[in-house]
N, C-alpha and C positions, 0 to 999 in steps of 0.2 A: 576509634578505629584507625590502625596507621595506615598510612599511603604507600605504597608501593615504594622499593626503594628507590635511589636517584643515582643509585650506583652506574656511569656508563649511562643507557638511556633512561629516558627518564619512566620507560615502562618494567625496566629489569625486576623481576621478583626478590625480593629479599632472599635470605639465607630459611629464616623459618616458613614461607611462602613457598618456594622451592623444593620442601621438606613435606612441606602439607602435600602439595601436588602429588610427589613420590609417592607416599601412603594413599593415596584416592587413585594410581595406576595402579599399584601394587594388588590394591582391592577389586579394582575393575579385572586385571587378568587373573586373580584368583576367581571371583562370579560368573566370568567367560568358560574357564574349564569346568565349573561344577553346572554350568548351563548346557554341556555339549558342545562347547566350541562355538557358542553365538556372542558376538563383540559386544561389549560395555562400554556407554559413557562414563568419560572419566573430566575429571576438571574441577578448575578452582577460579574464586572470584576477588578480586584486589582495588583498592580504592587507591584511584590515583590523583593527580593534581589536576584541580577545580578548572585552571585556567586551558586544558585540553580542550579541542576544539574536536568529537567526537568524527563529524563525518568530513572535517578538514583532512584528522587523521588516517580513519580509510582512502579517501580519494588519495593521497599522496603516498600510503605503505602499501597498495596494491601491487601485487606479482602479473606480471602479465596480463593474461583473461584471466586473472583469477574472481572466480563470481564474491559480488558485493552487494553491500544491500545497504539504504540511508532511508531513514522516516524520523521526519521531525516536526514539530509541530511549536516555533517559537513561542506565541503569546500563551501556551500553557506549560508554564513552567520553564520554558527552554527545553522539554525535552526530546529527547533523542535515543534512537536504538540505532546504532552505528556497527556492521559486520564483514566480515572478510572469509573468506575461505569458504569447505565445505568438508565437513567432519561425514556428517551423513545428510543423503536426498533421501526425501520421502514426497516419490511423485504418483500421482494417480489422475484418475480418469473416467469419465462415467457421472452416470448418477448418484453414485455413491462415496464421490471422490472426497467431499468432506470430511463423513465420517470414519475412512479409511485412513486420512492421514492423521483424523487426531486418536485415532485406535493404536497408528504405530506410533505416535508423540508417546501414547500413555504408557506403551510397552517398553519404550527406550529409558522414561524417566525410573520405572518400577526398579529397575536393577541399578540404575546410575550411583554413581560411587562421588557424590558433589560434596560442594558446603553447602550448608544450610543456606537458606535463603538470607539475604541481606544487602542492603542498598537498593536504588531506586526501582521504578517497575524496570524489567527489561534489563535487569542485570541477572547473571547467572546464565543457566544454561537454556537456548533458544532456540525457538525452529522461527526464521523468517521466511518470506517469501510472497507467493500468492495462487489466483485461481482465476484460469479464463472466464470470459462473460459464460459459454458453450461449454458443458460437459466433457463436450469432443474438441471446443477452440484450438485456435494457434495452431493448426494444421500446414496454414502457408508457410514457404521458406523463411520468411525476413523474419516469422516467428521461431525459429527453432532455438531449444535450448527453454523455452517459455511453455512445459507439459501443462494440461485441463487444470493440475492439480499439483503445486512445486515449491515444498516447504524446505528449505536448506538449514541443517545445524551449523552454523558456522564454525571455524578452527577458534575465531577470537572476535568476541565483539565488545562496545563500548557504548554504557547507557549512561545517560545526562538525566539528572532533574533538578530545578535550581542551582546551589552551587556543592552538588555531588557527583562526581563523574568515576567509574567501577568499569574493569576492565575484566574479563572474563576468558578464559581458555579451555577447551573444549576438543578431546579426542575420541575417537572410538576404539578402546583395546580387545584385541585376541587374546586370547591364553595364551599363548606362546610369545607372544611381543613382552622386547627386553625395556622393562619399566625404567631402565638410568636414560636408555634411548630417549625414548618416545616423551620421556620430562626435557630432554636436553633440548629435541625438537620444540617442544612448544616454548622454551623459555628463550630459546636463540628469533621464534617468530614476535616474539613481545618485544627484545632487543631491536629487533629491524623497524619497529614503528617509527615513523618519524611525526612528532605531532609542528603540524600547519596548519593557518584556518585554510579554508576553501580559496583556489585558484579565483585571479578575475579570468574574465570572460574574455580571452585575446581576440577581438575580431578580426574575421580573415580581411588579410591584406590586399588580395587583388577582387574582394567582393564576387559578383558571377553570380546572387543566389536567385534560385528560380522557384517561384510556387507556384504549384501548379495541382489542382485537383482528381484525384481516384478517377473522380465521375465530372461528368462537366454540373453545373453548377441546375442546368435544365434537366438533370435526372432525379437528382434533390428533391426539387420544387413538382415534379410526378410521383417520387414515392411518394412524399405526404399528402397530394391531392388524393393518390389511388388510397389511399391509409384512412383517409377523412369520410372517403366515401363509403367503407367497410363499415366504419364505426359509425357513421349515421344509417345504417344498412341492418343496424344491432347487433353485428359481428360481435365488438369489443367494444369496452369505455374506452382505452386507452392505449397508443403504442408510441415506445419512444424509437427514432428513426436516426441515426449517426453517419458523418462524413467521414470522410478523411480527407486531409490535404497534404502533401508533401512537400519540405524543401530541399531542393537539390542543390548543394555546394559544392566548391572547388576544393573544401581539404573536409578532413573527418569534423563533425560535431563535439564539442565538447565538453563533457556530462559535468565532470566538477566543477565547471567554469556556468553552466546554465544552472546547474544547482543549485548554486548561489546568489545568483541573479532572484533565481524563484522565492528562496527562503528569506529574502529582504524586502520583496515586492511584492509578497503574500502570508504573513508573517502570520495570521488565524486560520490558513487551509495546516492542509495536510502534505508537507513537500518531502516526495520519495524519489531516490533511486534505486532498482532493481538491476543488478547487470550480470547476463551472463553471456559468457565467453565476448566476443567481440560487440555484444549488440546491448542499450542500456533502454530502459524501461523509465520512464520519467516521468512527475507530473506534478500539480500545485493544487491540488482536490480540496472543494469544499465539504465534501460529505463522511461524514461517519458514520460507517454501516454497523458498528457492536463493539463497545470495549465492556468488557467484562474485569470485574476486580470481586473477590470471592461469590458474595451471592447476590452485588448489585454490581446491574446490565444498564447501559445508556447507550441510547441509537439515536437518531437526528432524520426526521425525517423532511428532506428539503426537496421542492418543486415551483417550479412558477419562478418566472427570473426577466428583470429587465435591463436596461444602462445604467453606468452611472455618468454625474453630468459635475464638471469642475464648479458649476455654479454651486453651496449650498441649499439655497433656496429652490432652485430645480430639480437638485438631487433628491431631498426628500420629497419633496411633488410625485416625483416618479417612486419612489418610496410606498407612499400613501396612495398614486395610482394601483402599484401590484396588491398594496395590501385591499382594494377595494373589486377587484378585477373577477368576477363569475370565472372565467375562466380559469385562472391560476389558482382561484380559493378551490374549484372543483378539482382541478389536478392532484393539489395538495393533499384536497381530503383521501382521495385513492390511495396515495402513497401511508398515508397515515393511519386508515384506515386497516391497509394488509397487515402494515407491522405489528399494530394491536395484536392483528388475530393471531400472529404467527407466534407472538411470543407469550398471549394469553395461557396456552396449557401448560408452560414451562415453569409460570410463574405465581407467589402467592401473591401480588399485585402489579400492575403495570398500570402506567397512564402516561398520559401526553396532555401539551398545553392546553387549554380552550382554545385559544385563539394564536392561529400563528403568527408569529414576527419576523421583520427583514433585517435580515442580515448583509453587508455589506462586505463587497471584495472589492478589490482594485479599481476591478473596471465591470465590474457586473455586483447586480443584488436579487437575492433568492429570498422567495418565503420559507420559513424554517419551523420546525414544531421538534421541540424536545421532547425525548420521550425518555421515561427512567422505569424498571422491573426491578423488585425482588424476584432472585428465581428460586424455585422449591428444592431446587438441586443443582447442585455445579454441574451444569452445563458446559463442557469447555468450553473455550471462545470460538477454535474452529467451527464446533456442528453449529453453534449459534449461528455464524455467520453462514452458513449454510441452509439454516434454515429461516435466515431472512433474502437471501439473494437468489434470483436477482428482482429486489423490489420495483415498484412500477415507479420511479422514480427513474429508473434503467430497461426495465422490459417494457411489461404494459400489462393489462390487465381487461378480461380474467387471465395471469400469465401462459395456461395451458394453449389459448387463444393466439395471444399475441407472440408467445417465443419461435414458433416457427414461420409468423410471417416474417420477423428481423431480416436476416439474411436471407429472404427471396426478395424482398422491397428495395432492403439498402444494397445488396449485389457486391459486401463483401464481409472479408475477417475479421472481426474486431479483436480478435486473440484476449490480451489480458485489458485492453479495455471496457470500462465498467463493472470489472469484476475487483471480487475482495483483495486487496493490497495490506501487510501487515505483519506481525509479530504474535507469536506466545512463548510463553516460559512454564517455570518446573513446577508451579500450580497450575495451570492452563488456564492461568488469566490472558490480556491481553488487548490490542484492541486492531482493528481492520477499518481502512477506508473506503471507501468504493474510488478505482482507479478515473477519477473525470479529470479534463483540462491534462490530456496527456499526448505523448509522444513515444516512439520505438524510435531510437537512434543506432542508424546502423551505418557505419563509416562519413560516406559524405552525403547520406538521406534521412531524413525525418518524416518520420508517417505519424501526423498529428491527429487527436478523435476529438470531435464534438458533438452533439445530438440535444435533440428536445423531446418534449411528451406531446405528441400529436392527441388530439381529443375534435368531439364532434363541430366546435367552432372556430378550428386552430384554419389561419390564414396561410397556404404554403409558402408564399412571398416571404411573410414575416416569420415564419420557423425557419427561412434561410437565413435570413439576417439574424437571427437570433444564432445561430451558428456561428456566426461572423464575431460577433460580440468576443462569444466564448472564445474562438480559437486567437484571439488577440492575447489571453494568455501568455501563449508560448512563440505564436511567429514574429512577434517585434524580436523575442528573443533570439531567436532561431536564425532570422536574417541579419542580423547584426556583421 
């Protein structure tokens, strides 16, 4: 396969690349008028050089607000779905907001005028984005721009796996749009790339940063006593309960520069950024909610989390303590037990570990249970993740129970925290994180989220601390 040429930048299409594109507008405005005047994707996918630095390259070719998106996930593979622009939204809402956006995923792809598929996952033509915790979420201002439900096709994205890296462009034509144009458009945005790795982290100069809590620290330590009480009351087994905390600085936040930071000091999560218009979506997530690749499904189902300790010999202690712990083994099983059920009818087999194992992050360790499905039918990856979220690893359970005490306990919006984070493409494969260890950056404020699974013997004291843990994540970074 050749690489894109080197002609001028080093993303420029070749002469026969350029050519092919033409022919994939020319068919898309032919489709568009024999559809009534409704717009076609049109687009082409090009392999360019290995040593691109995918979400280096977005963070530094961004136009303005122009909406971005970065998920990457080093220790598997190095890869990356790296995106710019917005060809088409597909945003929804409700309870049905899932299957709505992957209904209009499948109706965009039916007419689309592409290449064939080729190169790694997540090259070719994509919807990124994501989906609030709430059907109705992200309601507050610092949320806007962040709908229940907000899949973006991008104009141009960039997917990594090992040492493949495929660059993609992506329009939507009318019938009446002049096809020399609209190639000339997208081949002039491939020129303006400039490939960089990722920004360092400048920290601000005159310091000033203040953290400071939503709630005070004694309203916390109440929702989950009042939470504790419920569930020993037989209300519920299970509710997870989330803070927030914010830092307030002296100059704006900055995303490519945290970014980076995250993707080298959490190198086995899941590190994304989300950005639209002025405000950017951040996080270094250990959880995989569904990736989907033709008709096998993997989900991860993680609960029960402790410290970790510089000593080794302490660390696994504490290791060995969660793996031993009633508490966290019963947490776990809830989490692992929904996803079964949820994904049991879809599938001609599903299973999960016997016995869970600890997984280790930076500065925290989780019990974790793999779970792997044959499904009986392509499932796209959105309904799937739709129809595992939001697991009691995030809600609680029975969820009908737990979803409406959330925000009357925790007293506020968790917008798109906890909710699905992610990518599909022009099979509706794909794969979705659930958004934990995150932040909303918006100019010079960071609204950080953390949370645990309250259950009938959880300590309120120590479900605060255990927050503590977690948001150390992001606020060393944050304060810098």
């Amino acid at each position: 396969m050749a690489v894109a040429s080197v002609t001028g930048s080093p993303f420029s299409l070749a002469p026969a690349e350029r050519a092919r594109l033409l022919r994939h507008v020319e068919l898309a405005a032919k489709r568009a008028r024999h559809r009534g005047g409704s717009p076609v994707l049109a687009g082409i996918s090009v392999r360019v050089d290995a040593g691109v630095d995918p979400s280096g390259t977005v963070v530094a070719s961004r136009r303005g607000d122009e909406p971005w998106f970065v998920m990457e996930q080093p220790d598997r593979g190095g890869s990356v779905v790296a995106a710019l622009g917005c060809a088409v939204a597909i945003d929804a809402d409700g309870p049905d907001r899932f299957r709505t956006v992957a209904r209009r995923w499948r109706t965009l792809l039916a007419a689309a005028a592409v290449d064939p598929p080729a190169g790694p996952r997540g090259s070719g033509p994509v919807a990124v984005g994501g989906f609030a915790f709430a059907d109705q979420g992200g309601a507050s201002p610092h949320w806007r721009g962040f709908a229940p439900g907000s899949m973006h096709v991008p104009e141009l994205s960039l997917a990594r796996r090992g040492d493949e890296v495929w660059m993609s462009l992506t329009a939507l034509i009318a019938g009446a749009d002049n096809p020399d144009a609209r190639v000339a458009d997208l081949a002039a945005r491939a020129d303006e790339l400039v490939s960089r790795p990722l920004p360092m982290l400048d920290p601000d100069p005159v310091g000033g940063h203040e953290v400071v809590g939503a709630m005070p620290p004694e309203h916390y330590v109440g929702a989950v006593a009042r939470a504790v009480e419920r569930i020993r009351a037989g209300k519920l087994a299970k509710i997870v309960l989330a803070r927030e905390v914010q830092v307030h600085a002296s100059q704006a936040h900055q995303a490519g520069g945290v970014l980076g930071i995250l993707r080298d000091a959490f190198p086995s999560c899941f590190v994304f950024c989300v950005g639209r218009g002025e405000r950017t979506f951040i996080a270094a997530s250990p959880e995989l909610l569904i990736r989907r690749d033709g008709l096998r499904a993997g989900t991860l189902a993680l609960a029960g989390s402790t410290r970790r300790s510089a000593d080794p010999a302490v660390d696994d202690h504490l290791g060995e303590q969660l793996l031993q712990s009633t508490k966290d083994r019963g947490e776990q099983q809830i989490v692992t037990a929904r996803i079964l059920r949820a994904l049991r009818p879809h599938s001609v087999w599903v299973t999960g570990a016997e016995e869970p194992e600890v997984v280790r992050m930076a500065n925290i360790q989780h019990l974790a249970t793999p779970i792997r499905a044959q499904l009986a039918a392509p499932v796209p990856v959105v309904e799937l993740a739709g129809l595992l979220h939001p697991t009691p690893a995030v809600g609680g359970e029975p969820h009908a129970v737990a979803l409406p005490m959330i925000p009357e306990l925790e007293g506020l919006d968790r917008g798109w925290y906890a909710g699905p984070v992610g990518w599909t493409d022009a099979n509706e494969d794909g794969e979705f994180c659930v958004a934990l260890r995150s932040a909303l950056l918006d100019g010079p404020v960071a609204r950080c989220y953390a949370g645990v699974g309250v259950v009938a013997d959880s300590d309120p004291a120590a479900e605060l601390a255990e927050t503590e843990i977690k948001l150390q994540a992001l606020l060393p970074v944050l304060a810098l």
